[in-house]
MARRO-366125 format. One line per field, with one value per residue (C-alpha): x, y, z; residue in one letter. Coordinates in nm, 3 decimals. Each point is the difference from the previous one (the first is absolute). Layout:
# residues N
east (X / ...) $
north (Y / ...) $
up (Z / ...) $
rest (a / ...) $
//
This chain:
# residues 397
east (-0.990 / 0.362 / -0.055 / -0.275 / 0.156 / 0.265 / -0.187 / -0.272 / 0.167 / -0.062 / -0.369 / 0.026 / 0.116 / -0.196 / -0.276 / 0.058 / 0.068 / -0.311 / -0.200 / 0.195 / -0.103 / -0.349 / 0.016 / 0.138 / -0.241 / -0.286 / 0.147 / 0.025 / -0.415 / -0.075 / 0.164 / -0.150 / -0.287 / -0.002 / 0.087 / -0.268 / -0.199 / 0.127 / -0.027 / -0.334 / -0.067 / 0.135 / -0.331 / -0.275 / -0.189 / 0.110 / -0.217 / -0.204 / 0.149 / -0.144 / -0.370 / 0.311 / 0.206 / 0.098 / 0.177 / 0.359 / -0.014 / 0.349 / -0.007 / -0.252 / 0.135 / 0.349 / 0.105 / 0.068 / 0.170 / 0.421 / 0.104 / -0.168 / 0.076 / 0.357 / -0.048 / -0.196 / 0.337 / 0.252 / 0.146 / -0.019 / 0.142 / 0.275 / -0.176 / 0.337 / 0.285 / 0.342 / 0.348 / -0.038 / -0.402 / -0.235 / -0.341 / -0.081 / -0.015 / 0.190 / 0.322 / 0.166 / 0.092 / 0.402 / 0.243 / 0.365 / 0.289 / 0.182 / 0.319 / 0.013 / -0.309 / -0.126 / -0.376 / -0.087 / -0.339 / -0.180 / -0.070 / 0.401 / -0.051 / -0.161 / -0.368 / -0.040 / 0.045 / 0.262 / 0.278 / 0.225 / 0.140 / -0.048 / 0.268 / 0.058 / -0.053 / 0.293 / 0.273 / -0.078 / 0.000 / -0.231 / -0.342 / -0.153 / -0.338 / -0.214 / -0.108 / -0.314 / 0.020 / -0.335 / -0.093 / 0.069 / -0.342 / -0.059 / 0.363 / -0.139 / -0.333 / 0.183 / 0.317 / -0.140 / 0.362 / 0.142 / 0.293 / -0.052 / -0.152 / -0.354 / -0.190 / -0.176 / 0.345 / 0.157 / -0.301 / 0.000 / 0.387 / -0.093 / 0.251 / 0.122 / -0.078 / 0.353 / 0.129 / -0.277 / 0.307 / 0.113 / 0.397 / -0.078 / 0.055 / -0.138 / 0.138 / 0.322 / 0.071 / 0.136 / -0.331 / -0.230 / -0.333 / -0.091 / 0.241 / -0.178 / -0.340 / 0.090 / 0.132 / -0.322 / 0.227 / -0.072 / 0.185 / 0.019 / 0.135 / 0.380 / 0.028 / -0.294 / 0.121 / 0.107 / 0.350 / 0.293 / 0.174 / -0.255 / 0.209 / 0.317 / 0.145 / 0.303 / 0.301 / 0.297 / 0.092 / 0.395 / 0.203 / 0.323 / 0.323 / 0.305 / 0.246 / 0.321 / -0.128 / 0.025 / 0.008 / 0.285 / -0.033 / -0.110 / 0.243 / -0.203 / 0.267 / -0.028 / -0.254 / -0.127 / -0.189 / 0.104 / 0.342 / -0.083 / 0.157 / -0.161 / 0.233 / -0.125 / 0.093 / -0.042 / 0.067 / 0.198 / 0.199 / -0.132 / 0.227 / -0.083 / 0.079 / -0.043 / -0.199 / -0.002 / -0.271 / -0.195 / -0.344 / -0.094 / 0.378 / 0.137 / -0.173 / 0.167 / -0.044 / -0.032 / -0.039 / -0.359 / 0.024 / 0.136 / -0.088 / 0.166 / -0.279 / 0.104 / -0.159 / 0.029 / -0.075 / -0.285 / -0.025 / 0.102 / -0.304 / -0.092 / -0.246 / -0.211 / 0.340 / 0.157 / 0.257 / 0.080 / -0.064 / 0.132 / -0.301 / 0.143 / -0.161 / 0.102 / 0.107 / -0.262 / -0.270 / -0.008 / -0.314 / 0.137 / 0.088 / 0.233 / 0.053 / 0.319 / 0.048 / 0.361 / 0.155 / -0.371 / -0.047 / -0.177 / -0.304 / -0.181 / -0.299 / -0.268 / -0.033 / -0.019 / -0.292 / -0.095 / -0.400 / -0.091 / -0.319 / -0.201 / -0.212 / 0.330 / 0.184 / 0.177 / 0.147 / 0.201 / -0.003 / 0.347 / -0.015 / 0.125 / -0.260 / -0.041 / 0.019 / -0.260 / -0.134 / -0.256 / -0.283 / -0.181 / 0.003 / -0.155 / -0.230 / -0.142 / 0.062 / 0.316 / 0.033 / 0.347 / 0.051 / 0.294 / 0.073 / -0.066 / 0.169 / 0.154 / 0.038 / 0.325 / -0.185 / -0.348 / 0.080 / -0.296 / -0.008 / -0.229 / -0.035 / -0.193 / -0.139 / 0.142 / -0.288 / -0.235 / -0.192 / 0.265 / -0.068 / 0.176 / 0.070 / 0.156 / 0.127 / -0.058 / 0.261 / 0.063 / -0.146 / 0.270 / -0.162 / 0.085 / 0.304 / 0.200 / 0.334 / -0.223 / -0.011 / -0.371 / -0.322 / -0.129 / -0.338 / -0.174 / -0.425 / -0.086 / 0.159 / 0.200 / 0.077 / 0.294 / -0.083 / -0.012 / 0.302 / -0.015 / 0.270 / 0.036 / -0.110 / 0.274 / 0.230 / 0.224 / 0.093) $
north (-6.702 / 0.090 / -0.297 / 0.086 / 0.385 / -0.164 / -0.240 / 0.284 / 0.343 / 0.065 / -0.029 / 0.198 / 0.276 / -0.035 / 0.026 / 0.306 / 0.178 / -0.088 / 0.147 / 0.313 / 0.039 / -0.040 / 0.239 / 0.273 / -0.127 / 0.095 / 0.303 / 0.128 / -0.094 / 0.163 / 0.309 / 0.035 / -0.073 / 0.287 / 0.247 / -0.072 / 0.043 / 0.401 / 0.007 / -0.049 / 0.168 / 0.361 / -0.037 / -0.051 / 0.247 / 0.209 / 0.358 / -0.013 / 0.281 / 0.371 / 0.021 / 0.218 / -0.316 / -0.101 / -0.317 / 0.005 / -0.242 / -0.037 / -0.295 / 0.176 / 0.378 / 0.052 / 0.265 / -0.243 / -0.221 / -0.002 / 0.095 / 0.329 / 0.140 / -0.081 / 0.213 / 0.302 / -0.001 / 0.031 / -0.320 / -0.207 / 0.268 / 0.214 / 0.351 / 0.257 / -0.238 / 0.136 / -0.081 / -0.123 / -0.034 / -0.308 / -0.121 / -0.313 / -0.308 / 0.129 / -0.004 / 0.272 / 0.016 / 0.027 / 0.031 / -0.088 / 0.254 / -0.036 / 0.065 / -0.173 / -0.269 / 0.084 / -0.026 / 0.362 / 0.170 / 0.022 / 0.339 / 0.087 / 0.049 / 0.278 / 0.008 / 0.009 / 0.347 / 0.112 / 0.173 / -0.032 / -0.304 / -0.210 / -0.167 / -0.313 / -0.046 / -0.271 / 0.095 / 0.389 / -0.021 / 0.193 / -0.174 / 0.131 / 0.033 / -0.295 / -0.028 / -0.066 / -0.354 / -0.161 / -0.372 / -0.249 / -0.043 / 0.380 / 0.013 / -0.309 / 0.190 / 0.284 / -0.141 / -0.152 / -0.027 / -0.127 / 0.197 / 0.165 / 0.326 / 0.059 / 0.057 / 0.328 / 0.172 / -0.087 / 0.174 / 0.263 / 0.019 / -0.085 / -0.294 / -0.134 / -0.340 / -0.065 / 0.153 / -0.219 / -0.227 / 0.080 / 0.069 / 0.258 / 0.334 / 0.202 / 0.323 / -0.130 / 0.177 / -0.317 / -0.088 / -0.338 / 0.033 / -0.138 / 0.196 / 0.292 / -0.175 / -0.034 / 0.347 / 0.172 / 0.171 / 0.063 / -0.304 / 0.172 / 0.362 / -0.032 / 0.288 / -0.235 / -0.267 / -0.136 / 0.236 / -0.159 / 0.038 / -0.285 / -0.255 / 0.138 / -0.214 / 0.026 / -0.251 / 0.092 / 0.310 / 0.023 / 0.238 / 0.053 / -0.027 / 0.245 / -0.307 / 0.078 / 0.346 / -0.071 / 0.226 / -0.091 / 0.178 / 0.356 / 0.220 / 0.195 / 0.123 / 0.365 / 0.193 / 0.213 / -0.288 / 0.184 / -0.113 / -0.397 / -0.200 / -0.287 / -0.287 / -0.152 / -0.287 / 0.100 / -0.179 / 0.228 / -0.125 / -0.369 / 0.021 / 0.058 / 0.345 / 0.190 / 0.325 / 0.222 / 0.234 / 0.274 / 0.118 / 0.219 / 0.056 / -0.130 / -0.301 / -0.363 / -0.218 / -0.339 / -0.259 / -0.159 / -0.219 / 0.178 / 0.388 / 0.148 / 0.156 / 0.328 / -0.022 / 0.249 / -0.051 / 0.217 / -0.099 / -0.271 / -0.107 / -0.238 / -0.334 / -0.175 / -0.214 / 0.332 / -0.057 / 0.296 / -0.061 / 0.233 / 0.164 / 0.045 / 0.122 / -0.051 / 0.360 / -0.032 / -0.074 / 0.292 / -0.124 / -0.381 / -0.135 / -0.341 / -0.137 / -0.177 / -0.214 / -0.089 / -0.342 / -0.034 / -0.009 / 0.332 / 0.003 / 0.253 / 0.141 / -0.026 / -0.374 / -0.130 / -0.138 / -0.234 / -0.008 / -0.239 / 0.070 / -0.304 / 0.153 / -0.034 / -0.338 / 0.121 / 0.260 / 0.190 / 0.375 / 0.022 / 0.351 / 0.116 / 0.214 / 0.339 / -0.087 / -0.051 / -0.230 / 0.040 / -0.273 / 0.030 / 0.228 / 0.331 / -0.269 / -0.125 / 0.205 / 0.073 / -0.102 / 0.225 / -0.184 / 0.145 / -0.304 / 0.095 / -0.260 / -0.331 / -0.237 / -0.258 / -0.229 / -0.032 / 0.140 / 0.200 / 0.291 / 0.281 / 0.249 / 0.357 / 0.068 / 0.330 / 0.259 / 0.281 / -0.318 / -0.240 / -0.314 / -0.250 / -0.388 / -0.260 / -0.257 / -0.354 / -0.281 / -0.167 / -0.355 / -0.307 / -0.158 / 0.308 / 0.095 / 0.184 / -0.241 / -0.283 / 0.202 / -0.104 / 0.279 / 0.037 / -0.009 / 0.209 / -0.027 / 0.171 / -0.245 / 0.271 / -0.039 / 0.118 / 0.320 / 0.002 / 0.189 / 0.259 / 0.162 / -0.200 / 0.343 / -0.043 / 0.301 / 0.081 / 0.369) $
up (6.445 / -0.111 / -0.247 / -0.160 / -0.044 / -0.177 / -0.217 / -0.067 / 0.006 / -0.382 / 0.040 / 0.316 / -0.184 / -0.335 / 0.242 / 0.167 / -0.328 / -0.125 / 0.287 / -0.026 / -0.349 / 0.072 / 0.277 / -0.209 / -0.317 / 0.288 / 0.123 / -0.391 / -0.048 / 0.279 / -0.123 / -0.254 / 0.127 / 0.191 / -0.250 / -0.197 / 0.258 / 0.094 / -0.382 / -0.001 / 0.353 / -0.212 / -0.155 / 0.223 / 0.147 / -0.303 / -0.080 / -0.274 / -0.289 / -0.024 / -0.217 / -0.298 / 0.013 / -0.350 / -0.034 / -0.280 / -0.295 / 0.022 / -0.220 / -0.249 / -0.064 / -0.199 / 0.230 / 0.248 / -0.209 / 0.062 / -0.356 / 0.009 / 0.324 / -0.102 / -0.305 / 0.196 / 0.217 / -0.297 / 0.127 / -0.344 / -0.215 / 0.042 / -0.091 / 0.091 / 0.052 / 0.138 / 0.069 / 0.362 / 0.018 / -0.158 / 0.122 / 0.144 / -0.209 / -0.299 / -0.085 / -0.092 / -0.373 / 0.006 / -0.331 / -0.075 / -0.034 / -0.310 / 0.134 / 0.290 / -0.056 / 0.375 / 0.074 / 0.042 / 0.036 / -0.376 / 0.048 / 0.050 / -0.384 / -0.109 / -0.172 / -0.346 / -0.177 / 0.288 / -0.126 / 0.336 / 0.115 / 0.293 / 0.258 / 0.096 / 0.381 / -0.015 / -0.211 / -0.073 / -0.372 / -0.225 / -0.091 / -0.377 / 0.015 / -0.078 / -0.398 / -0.114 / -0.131 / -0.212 / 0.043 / -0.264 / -0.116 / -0.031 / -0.200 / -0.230 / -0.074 / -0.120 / -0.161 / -0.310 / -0.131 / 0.318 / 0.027 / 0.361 / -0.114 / -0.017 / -0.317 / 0.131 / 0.051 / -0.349 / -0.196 / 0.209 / -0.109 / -0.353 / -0.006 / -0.307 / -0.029 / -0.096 / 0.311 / 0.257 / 0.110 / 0.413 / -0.094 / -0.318 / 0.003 / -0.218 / 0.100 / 0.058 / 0.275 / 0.165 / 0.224 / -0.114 / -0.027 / 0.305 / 0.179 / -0.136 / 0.051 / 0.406 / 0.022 / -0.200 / -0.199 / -0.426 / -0.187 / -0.346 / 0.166 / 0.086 / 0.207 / 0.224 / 0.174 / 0.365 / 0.186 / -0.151 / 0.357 / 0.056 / -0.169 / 0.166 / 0.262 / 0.250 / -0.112 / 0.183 / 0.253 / 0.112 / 0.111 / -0.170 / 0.207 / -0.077 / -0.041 / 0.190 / 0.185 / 0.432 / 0.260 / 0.216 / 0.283 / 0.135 / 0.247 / 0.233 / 0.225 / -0.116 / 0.229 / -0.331 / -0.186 / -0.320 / 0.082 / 0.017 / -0.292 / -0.171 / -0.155 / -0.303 / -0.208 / -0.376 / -0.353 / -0.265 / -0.295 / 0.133 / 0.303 / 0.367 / 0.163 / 0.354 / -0.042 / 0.299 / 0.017 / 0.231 / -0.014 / -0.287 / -0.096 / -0.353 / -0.177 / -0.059 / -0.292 / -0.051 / -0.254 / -0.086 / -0.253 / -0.331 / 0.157 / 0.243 / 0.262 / 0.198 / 0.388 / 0.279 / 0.348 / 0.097 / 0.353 / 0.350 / 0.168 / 0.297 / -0.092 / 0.270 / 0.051 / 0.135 / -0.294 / -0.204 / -0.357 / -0.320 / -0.216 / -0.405 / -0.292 / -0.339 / -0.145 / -0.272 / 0.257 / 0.255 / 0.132 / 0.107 / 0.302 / 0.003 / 0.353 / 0.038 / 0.342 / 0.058 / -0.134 / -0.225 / -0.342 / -0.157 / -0.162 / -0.259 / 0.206 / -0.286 / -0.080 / -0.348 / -0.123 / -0.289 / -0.086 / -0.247 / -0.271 / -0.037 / -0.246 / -0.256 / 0.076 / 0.290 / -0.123 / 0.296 / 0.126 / 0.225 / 0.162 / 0.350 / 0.295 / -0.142 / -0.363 / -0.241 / -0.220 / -0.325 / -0.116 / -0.342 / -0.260 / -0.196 / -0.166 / 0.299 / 0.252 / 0.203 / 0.375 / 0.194 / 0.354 / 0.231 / 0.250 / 0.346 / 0.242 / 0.012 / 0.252 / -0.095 / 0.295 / -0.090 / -0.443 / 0.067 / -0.257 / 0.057 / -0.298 / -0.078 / -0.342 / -0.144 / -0.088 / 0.154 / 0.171 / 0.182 / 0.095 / 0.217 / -0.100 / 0.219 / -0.239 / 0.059 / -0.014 / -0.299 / 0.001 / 0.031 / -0.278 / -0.233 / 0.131 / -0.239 / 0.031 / -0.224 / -0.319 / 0.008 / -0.055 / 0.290 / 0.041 / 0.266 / 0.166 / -0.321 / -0.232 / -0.232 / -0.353 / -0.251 / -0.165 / -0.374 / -0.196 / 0.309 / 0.191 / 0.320 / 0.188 / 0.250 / -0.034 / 0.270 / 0.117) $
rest (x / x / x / x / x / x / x / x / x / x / x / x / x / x / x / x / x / x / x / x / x / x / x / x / x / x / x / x / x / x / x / x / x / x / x / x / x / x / x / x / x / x / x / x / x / x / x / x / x / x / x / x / x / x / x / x / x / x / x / x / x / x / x / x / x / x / x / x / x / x / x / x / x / x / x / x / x / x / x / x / x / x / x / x / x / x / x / x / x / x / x / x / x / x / x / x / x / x / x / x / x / x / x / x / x / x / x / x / x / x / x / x / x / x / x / x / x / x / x / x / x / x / x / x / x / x / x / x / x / x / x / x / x / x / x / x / x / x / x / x / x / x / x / x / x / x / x / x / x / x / x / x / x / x / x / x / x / x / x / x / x / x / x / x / x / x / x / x / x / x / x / x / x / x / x / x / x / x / x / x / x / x / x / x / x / x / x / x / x / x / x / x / x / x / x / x / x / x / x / x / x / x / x / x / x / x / x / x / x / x / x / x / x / x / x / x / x / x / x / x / x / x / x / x / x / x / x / x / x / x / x / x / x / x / x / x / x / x / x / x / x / x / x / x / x / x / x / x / x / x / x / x / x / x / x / x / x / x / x / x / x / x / x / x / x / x / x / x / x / x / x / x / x / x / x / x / x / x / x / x / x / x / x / x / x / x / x / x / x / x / x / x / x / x / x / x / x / x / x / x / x / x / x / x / x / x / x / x / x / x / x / x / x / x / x / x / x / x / x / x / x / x / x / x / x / x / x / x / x / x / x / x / x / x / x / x / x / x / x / x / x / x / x / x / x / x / x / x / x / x / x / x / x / x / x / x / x / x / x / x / x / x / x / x / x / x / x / x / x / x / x / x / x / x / x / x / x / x / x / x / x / x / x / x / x / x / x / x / x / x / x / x / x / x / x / x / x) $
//
């Protein structure tokens, strides 16, 4: 017996397999077997329908069909679509941020024919309202002279023929045509025509440092504050000197540049540090307050600012906060700006237009591919062009 194990055990085994395979193979029929068998048992001995029965053409009527009771349930086509909220099976339509190029909701820009701007969700920046913008076919139709601006709008602006190319200007006030076509303003009237503050972009904002001037230190030791002493480090006759001074009592000068600037110290405060730090003023600005923090430089309060026109070959405006600045001309129409606020971080400029209506601008960064440095026009969305034998209508305050 143990020989014929050994001299048989693979068949042995092949054997056995094989029956437990058709065991379970007949265990599996059987199976089914029987549930098609309570299948069919679900249906016997079932009651005949009510004498009002109508039987569904599901296949037959359209109502039943998939497609439309999709579209009865708003579920194909987004009918009110918000921020946080789409319907099932369609995407939600989403839009790119200029500024930061982050896929934000399409309706974080405002509608057509808004006049206030949207916010990006991501980086916080100001969205313009979205333009109008016709196909290329419907352009084609009505551009018989293919330069971008339809045929409808230069009759109605009785044209020249002569003046029909994009970059003219027939009113020379220092818009093209199709800036003037975009903007719906008159092309042969130069007092009509796009904001000049439009083509006005921030450059450069610093803040100037009073070379030389350094609070030392402040002695507090006195119990009347009006006692303490402030040490300063001033410039005069373009050597170093000690100035000694208390709180609303004499002035000191010191050297900036080629003028010699008179300070007084107006006041000792406490910063989040818990340091005290000297407020000055210059004597010709009552109104300023310069903080000095001991052993730092000292910085002019209102930065400088330099704004470059794109409209005119980057030509620059260099102003400070609270000054002014002038765009265009009697001819076509004068623009007065008084700049708001600068940040020397960020060089964002916000200005206020002068007048019985004010209105506020935030100035957008000047491009790096027209930066001023390259002696190069720049050339901004609008695609400006030299005005003709015309002042350069940038006249500074």
């Amino acid at each position: 017996m143990k020989k014929f194990l050994n001299a048989h055990y693979e068949k042995i085994i092949l054997a056995v397999l094989l029956i437990a395979f058709a065991a379970l193979l007949f265990y599996q029929l059987r199976f089914v077997q029987k549930a098609q068998n309570e299948d069919v048992e679900k249906w016997v001995d079932q009651k005949e329908p009510p004498s009002d029965h109508k039987p569904i053409d599901f296949a037959g009527k359209s109502k039943y069909k998939m497609e439309n009771i999709f579209s009865e349930w708003d579920m194909i086509e987004i009918v009110h679509p918000s921020a946080d909220k789409t319907t099932l099976m369609a995407p939600y339509p989403m839009s790119e941020c200029v500024y930061c190029h982050v896929l934000i909701p399409a309706n974080a820009y405002p509608a057509i024919g808004e006049t206030k701007n949207g916010k990006c969700p991501a980086c916080g920046k100001a969205l313009a309202p979205r333009l109008k913008i016709e196909s290329a076919e419907v352009i084609a139709k009505n551009d018989s002279n293919g330069n971008g601006i339809l045929d409808d709008w230069e009759k109605e602006m009785k044209i020249s023929p002569d003046f029909t190319s994009p970059d003219s200007d027939e009113d020379s006030d220092g818009f093209t045509l199709l800036q003037e076509f975009k903007a719906k303003t008159d092309p042969t009237d130069s007092l009509s025509h796009p904001k000049y503050i439009t083509q006005i972009f921030s450059s450069a904002v610093t803040q100037k440092r009073f070379a030389g001037l350094e609070l030392v230190k402040i002695d507090d030791t006195k119990p009347d504050k009006k006692d303490w002493t402030a040490t300063f480090n001033v410039v005069r006759n373009d050597k170093k000197r000690t100035e000694f001074v208390r709180i609303n009592v004499g002035t000191f000068n010191h050297q900036d540049g080629r003028n010699n600037v008179a300070f007084a110290l107006i006041d000792i405060e406490t910063d989040d540090k818990q340091e005290h730090v000297a407020i000055i003023q210059r004597i010709t600005k009552p109104d300023e307050r310069i903080v000095c923090h001991p052993k730092q430089s000292v910085y002019d309060p209102m930065p400088r600012v330099r704004l470059v026109n794109t409209l005119y070959d980057n030509r620059t405006i260099t102003s400070q906060v609270g000054g002014s600045f002038k765009l265009g001309s009697e001819k076509t129409g004068e623009e007065l700006y008084n700049i708001i606020s600068a940040d020397p971080v960020t060089k964002e400029v916000v200005v206020e237009s002068a007048g019985e209506k004010t209105e506020t601008f935030k100035l957008q960064l000047l491009p790096k591919a027209t930066s001023a440095d390259d002696g190069k026009a720049a050339q901004s969305a609008a695609e400006p062009a030299k005005a003709k034998n015309e002042d350069p209508f940038l006249k500074k305050q």
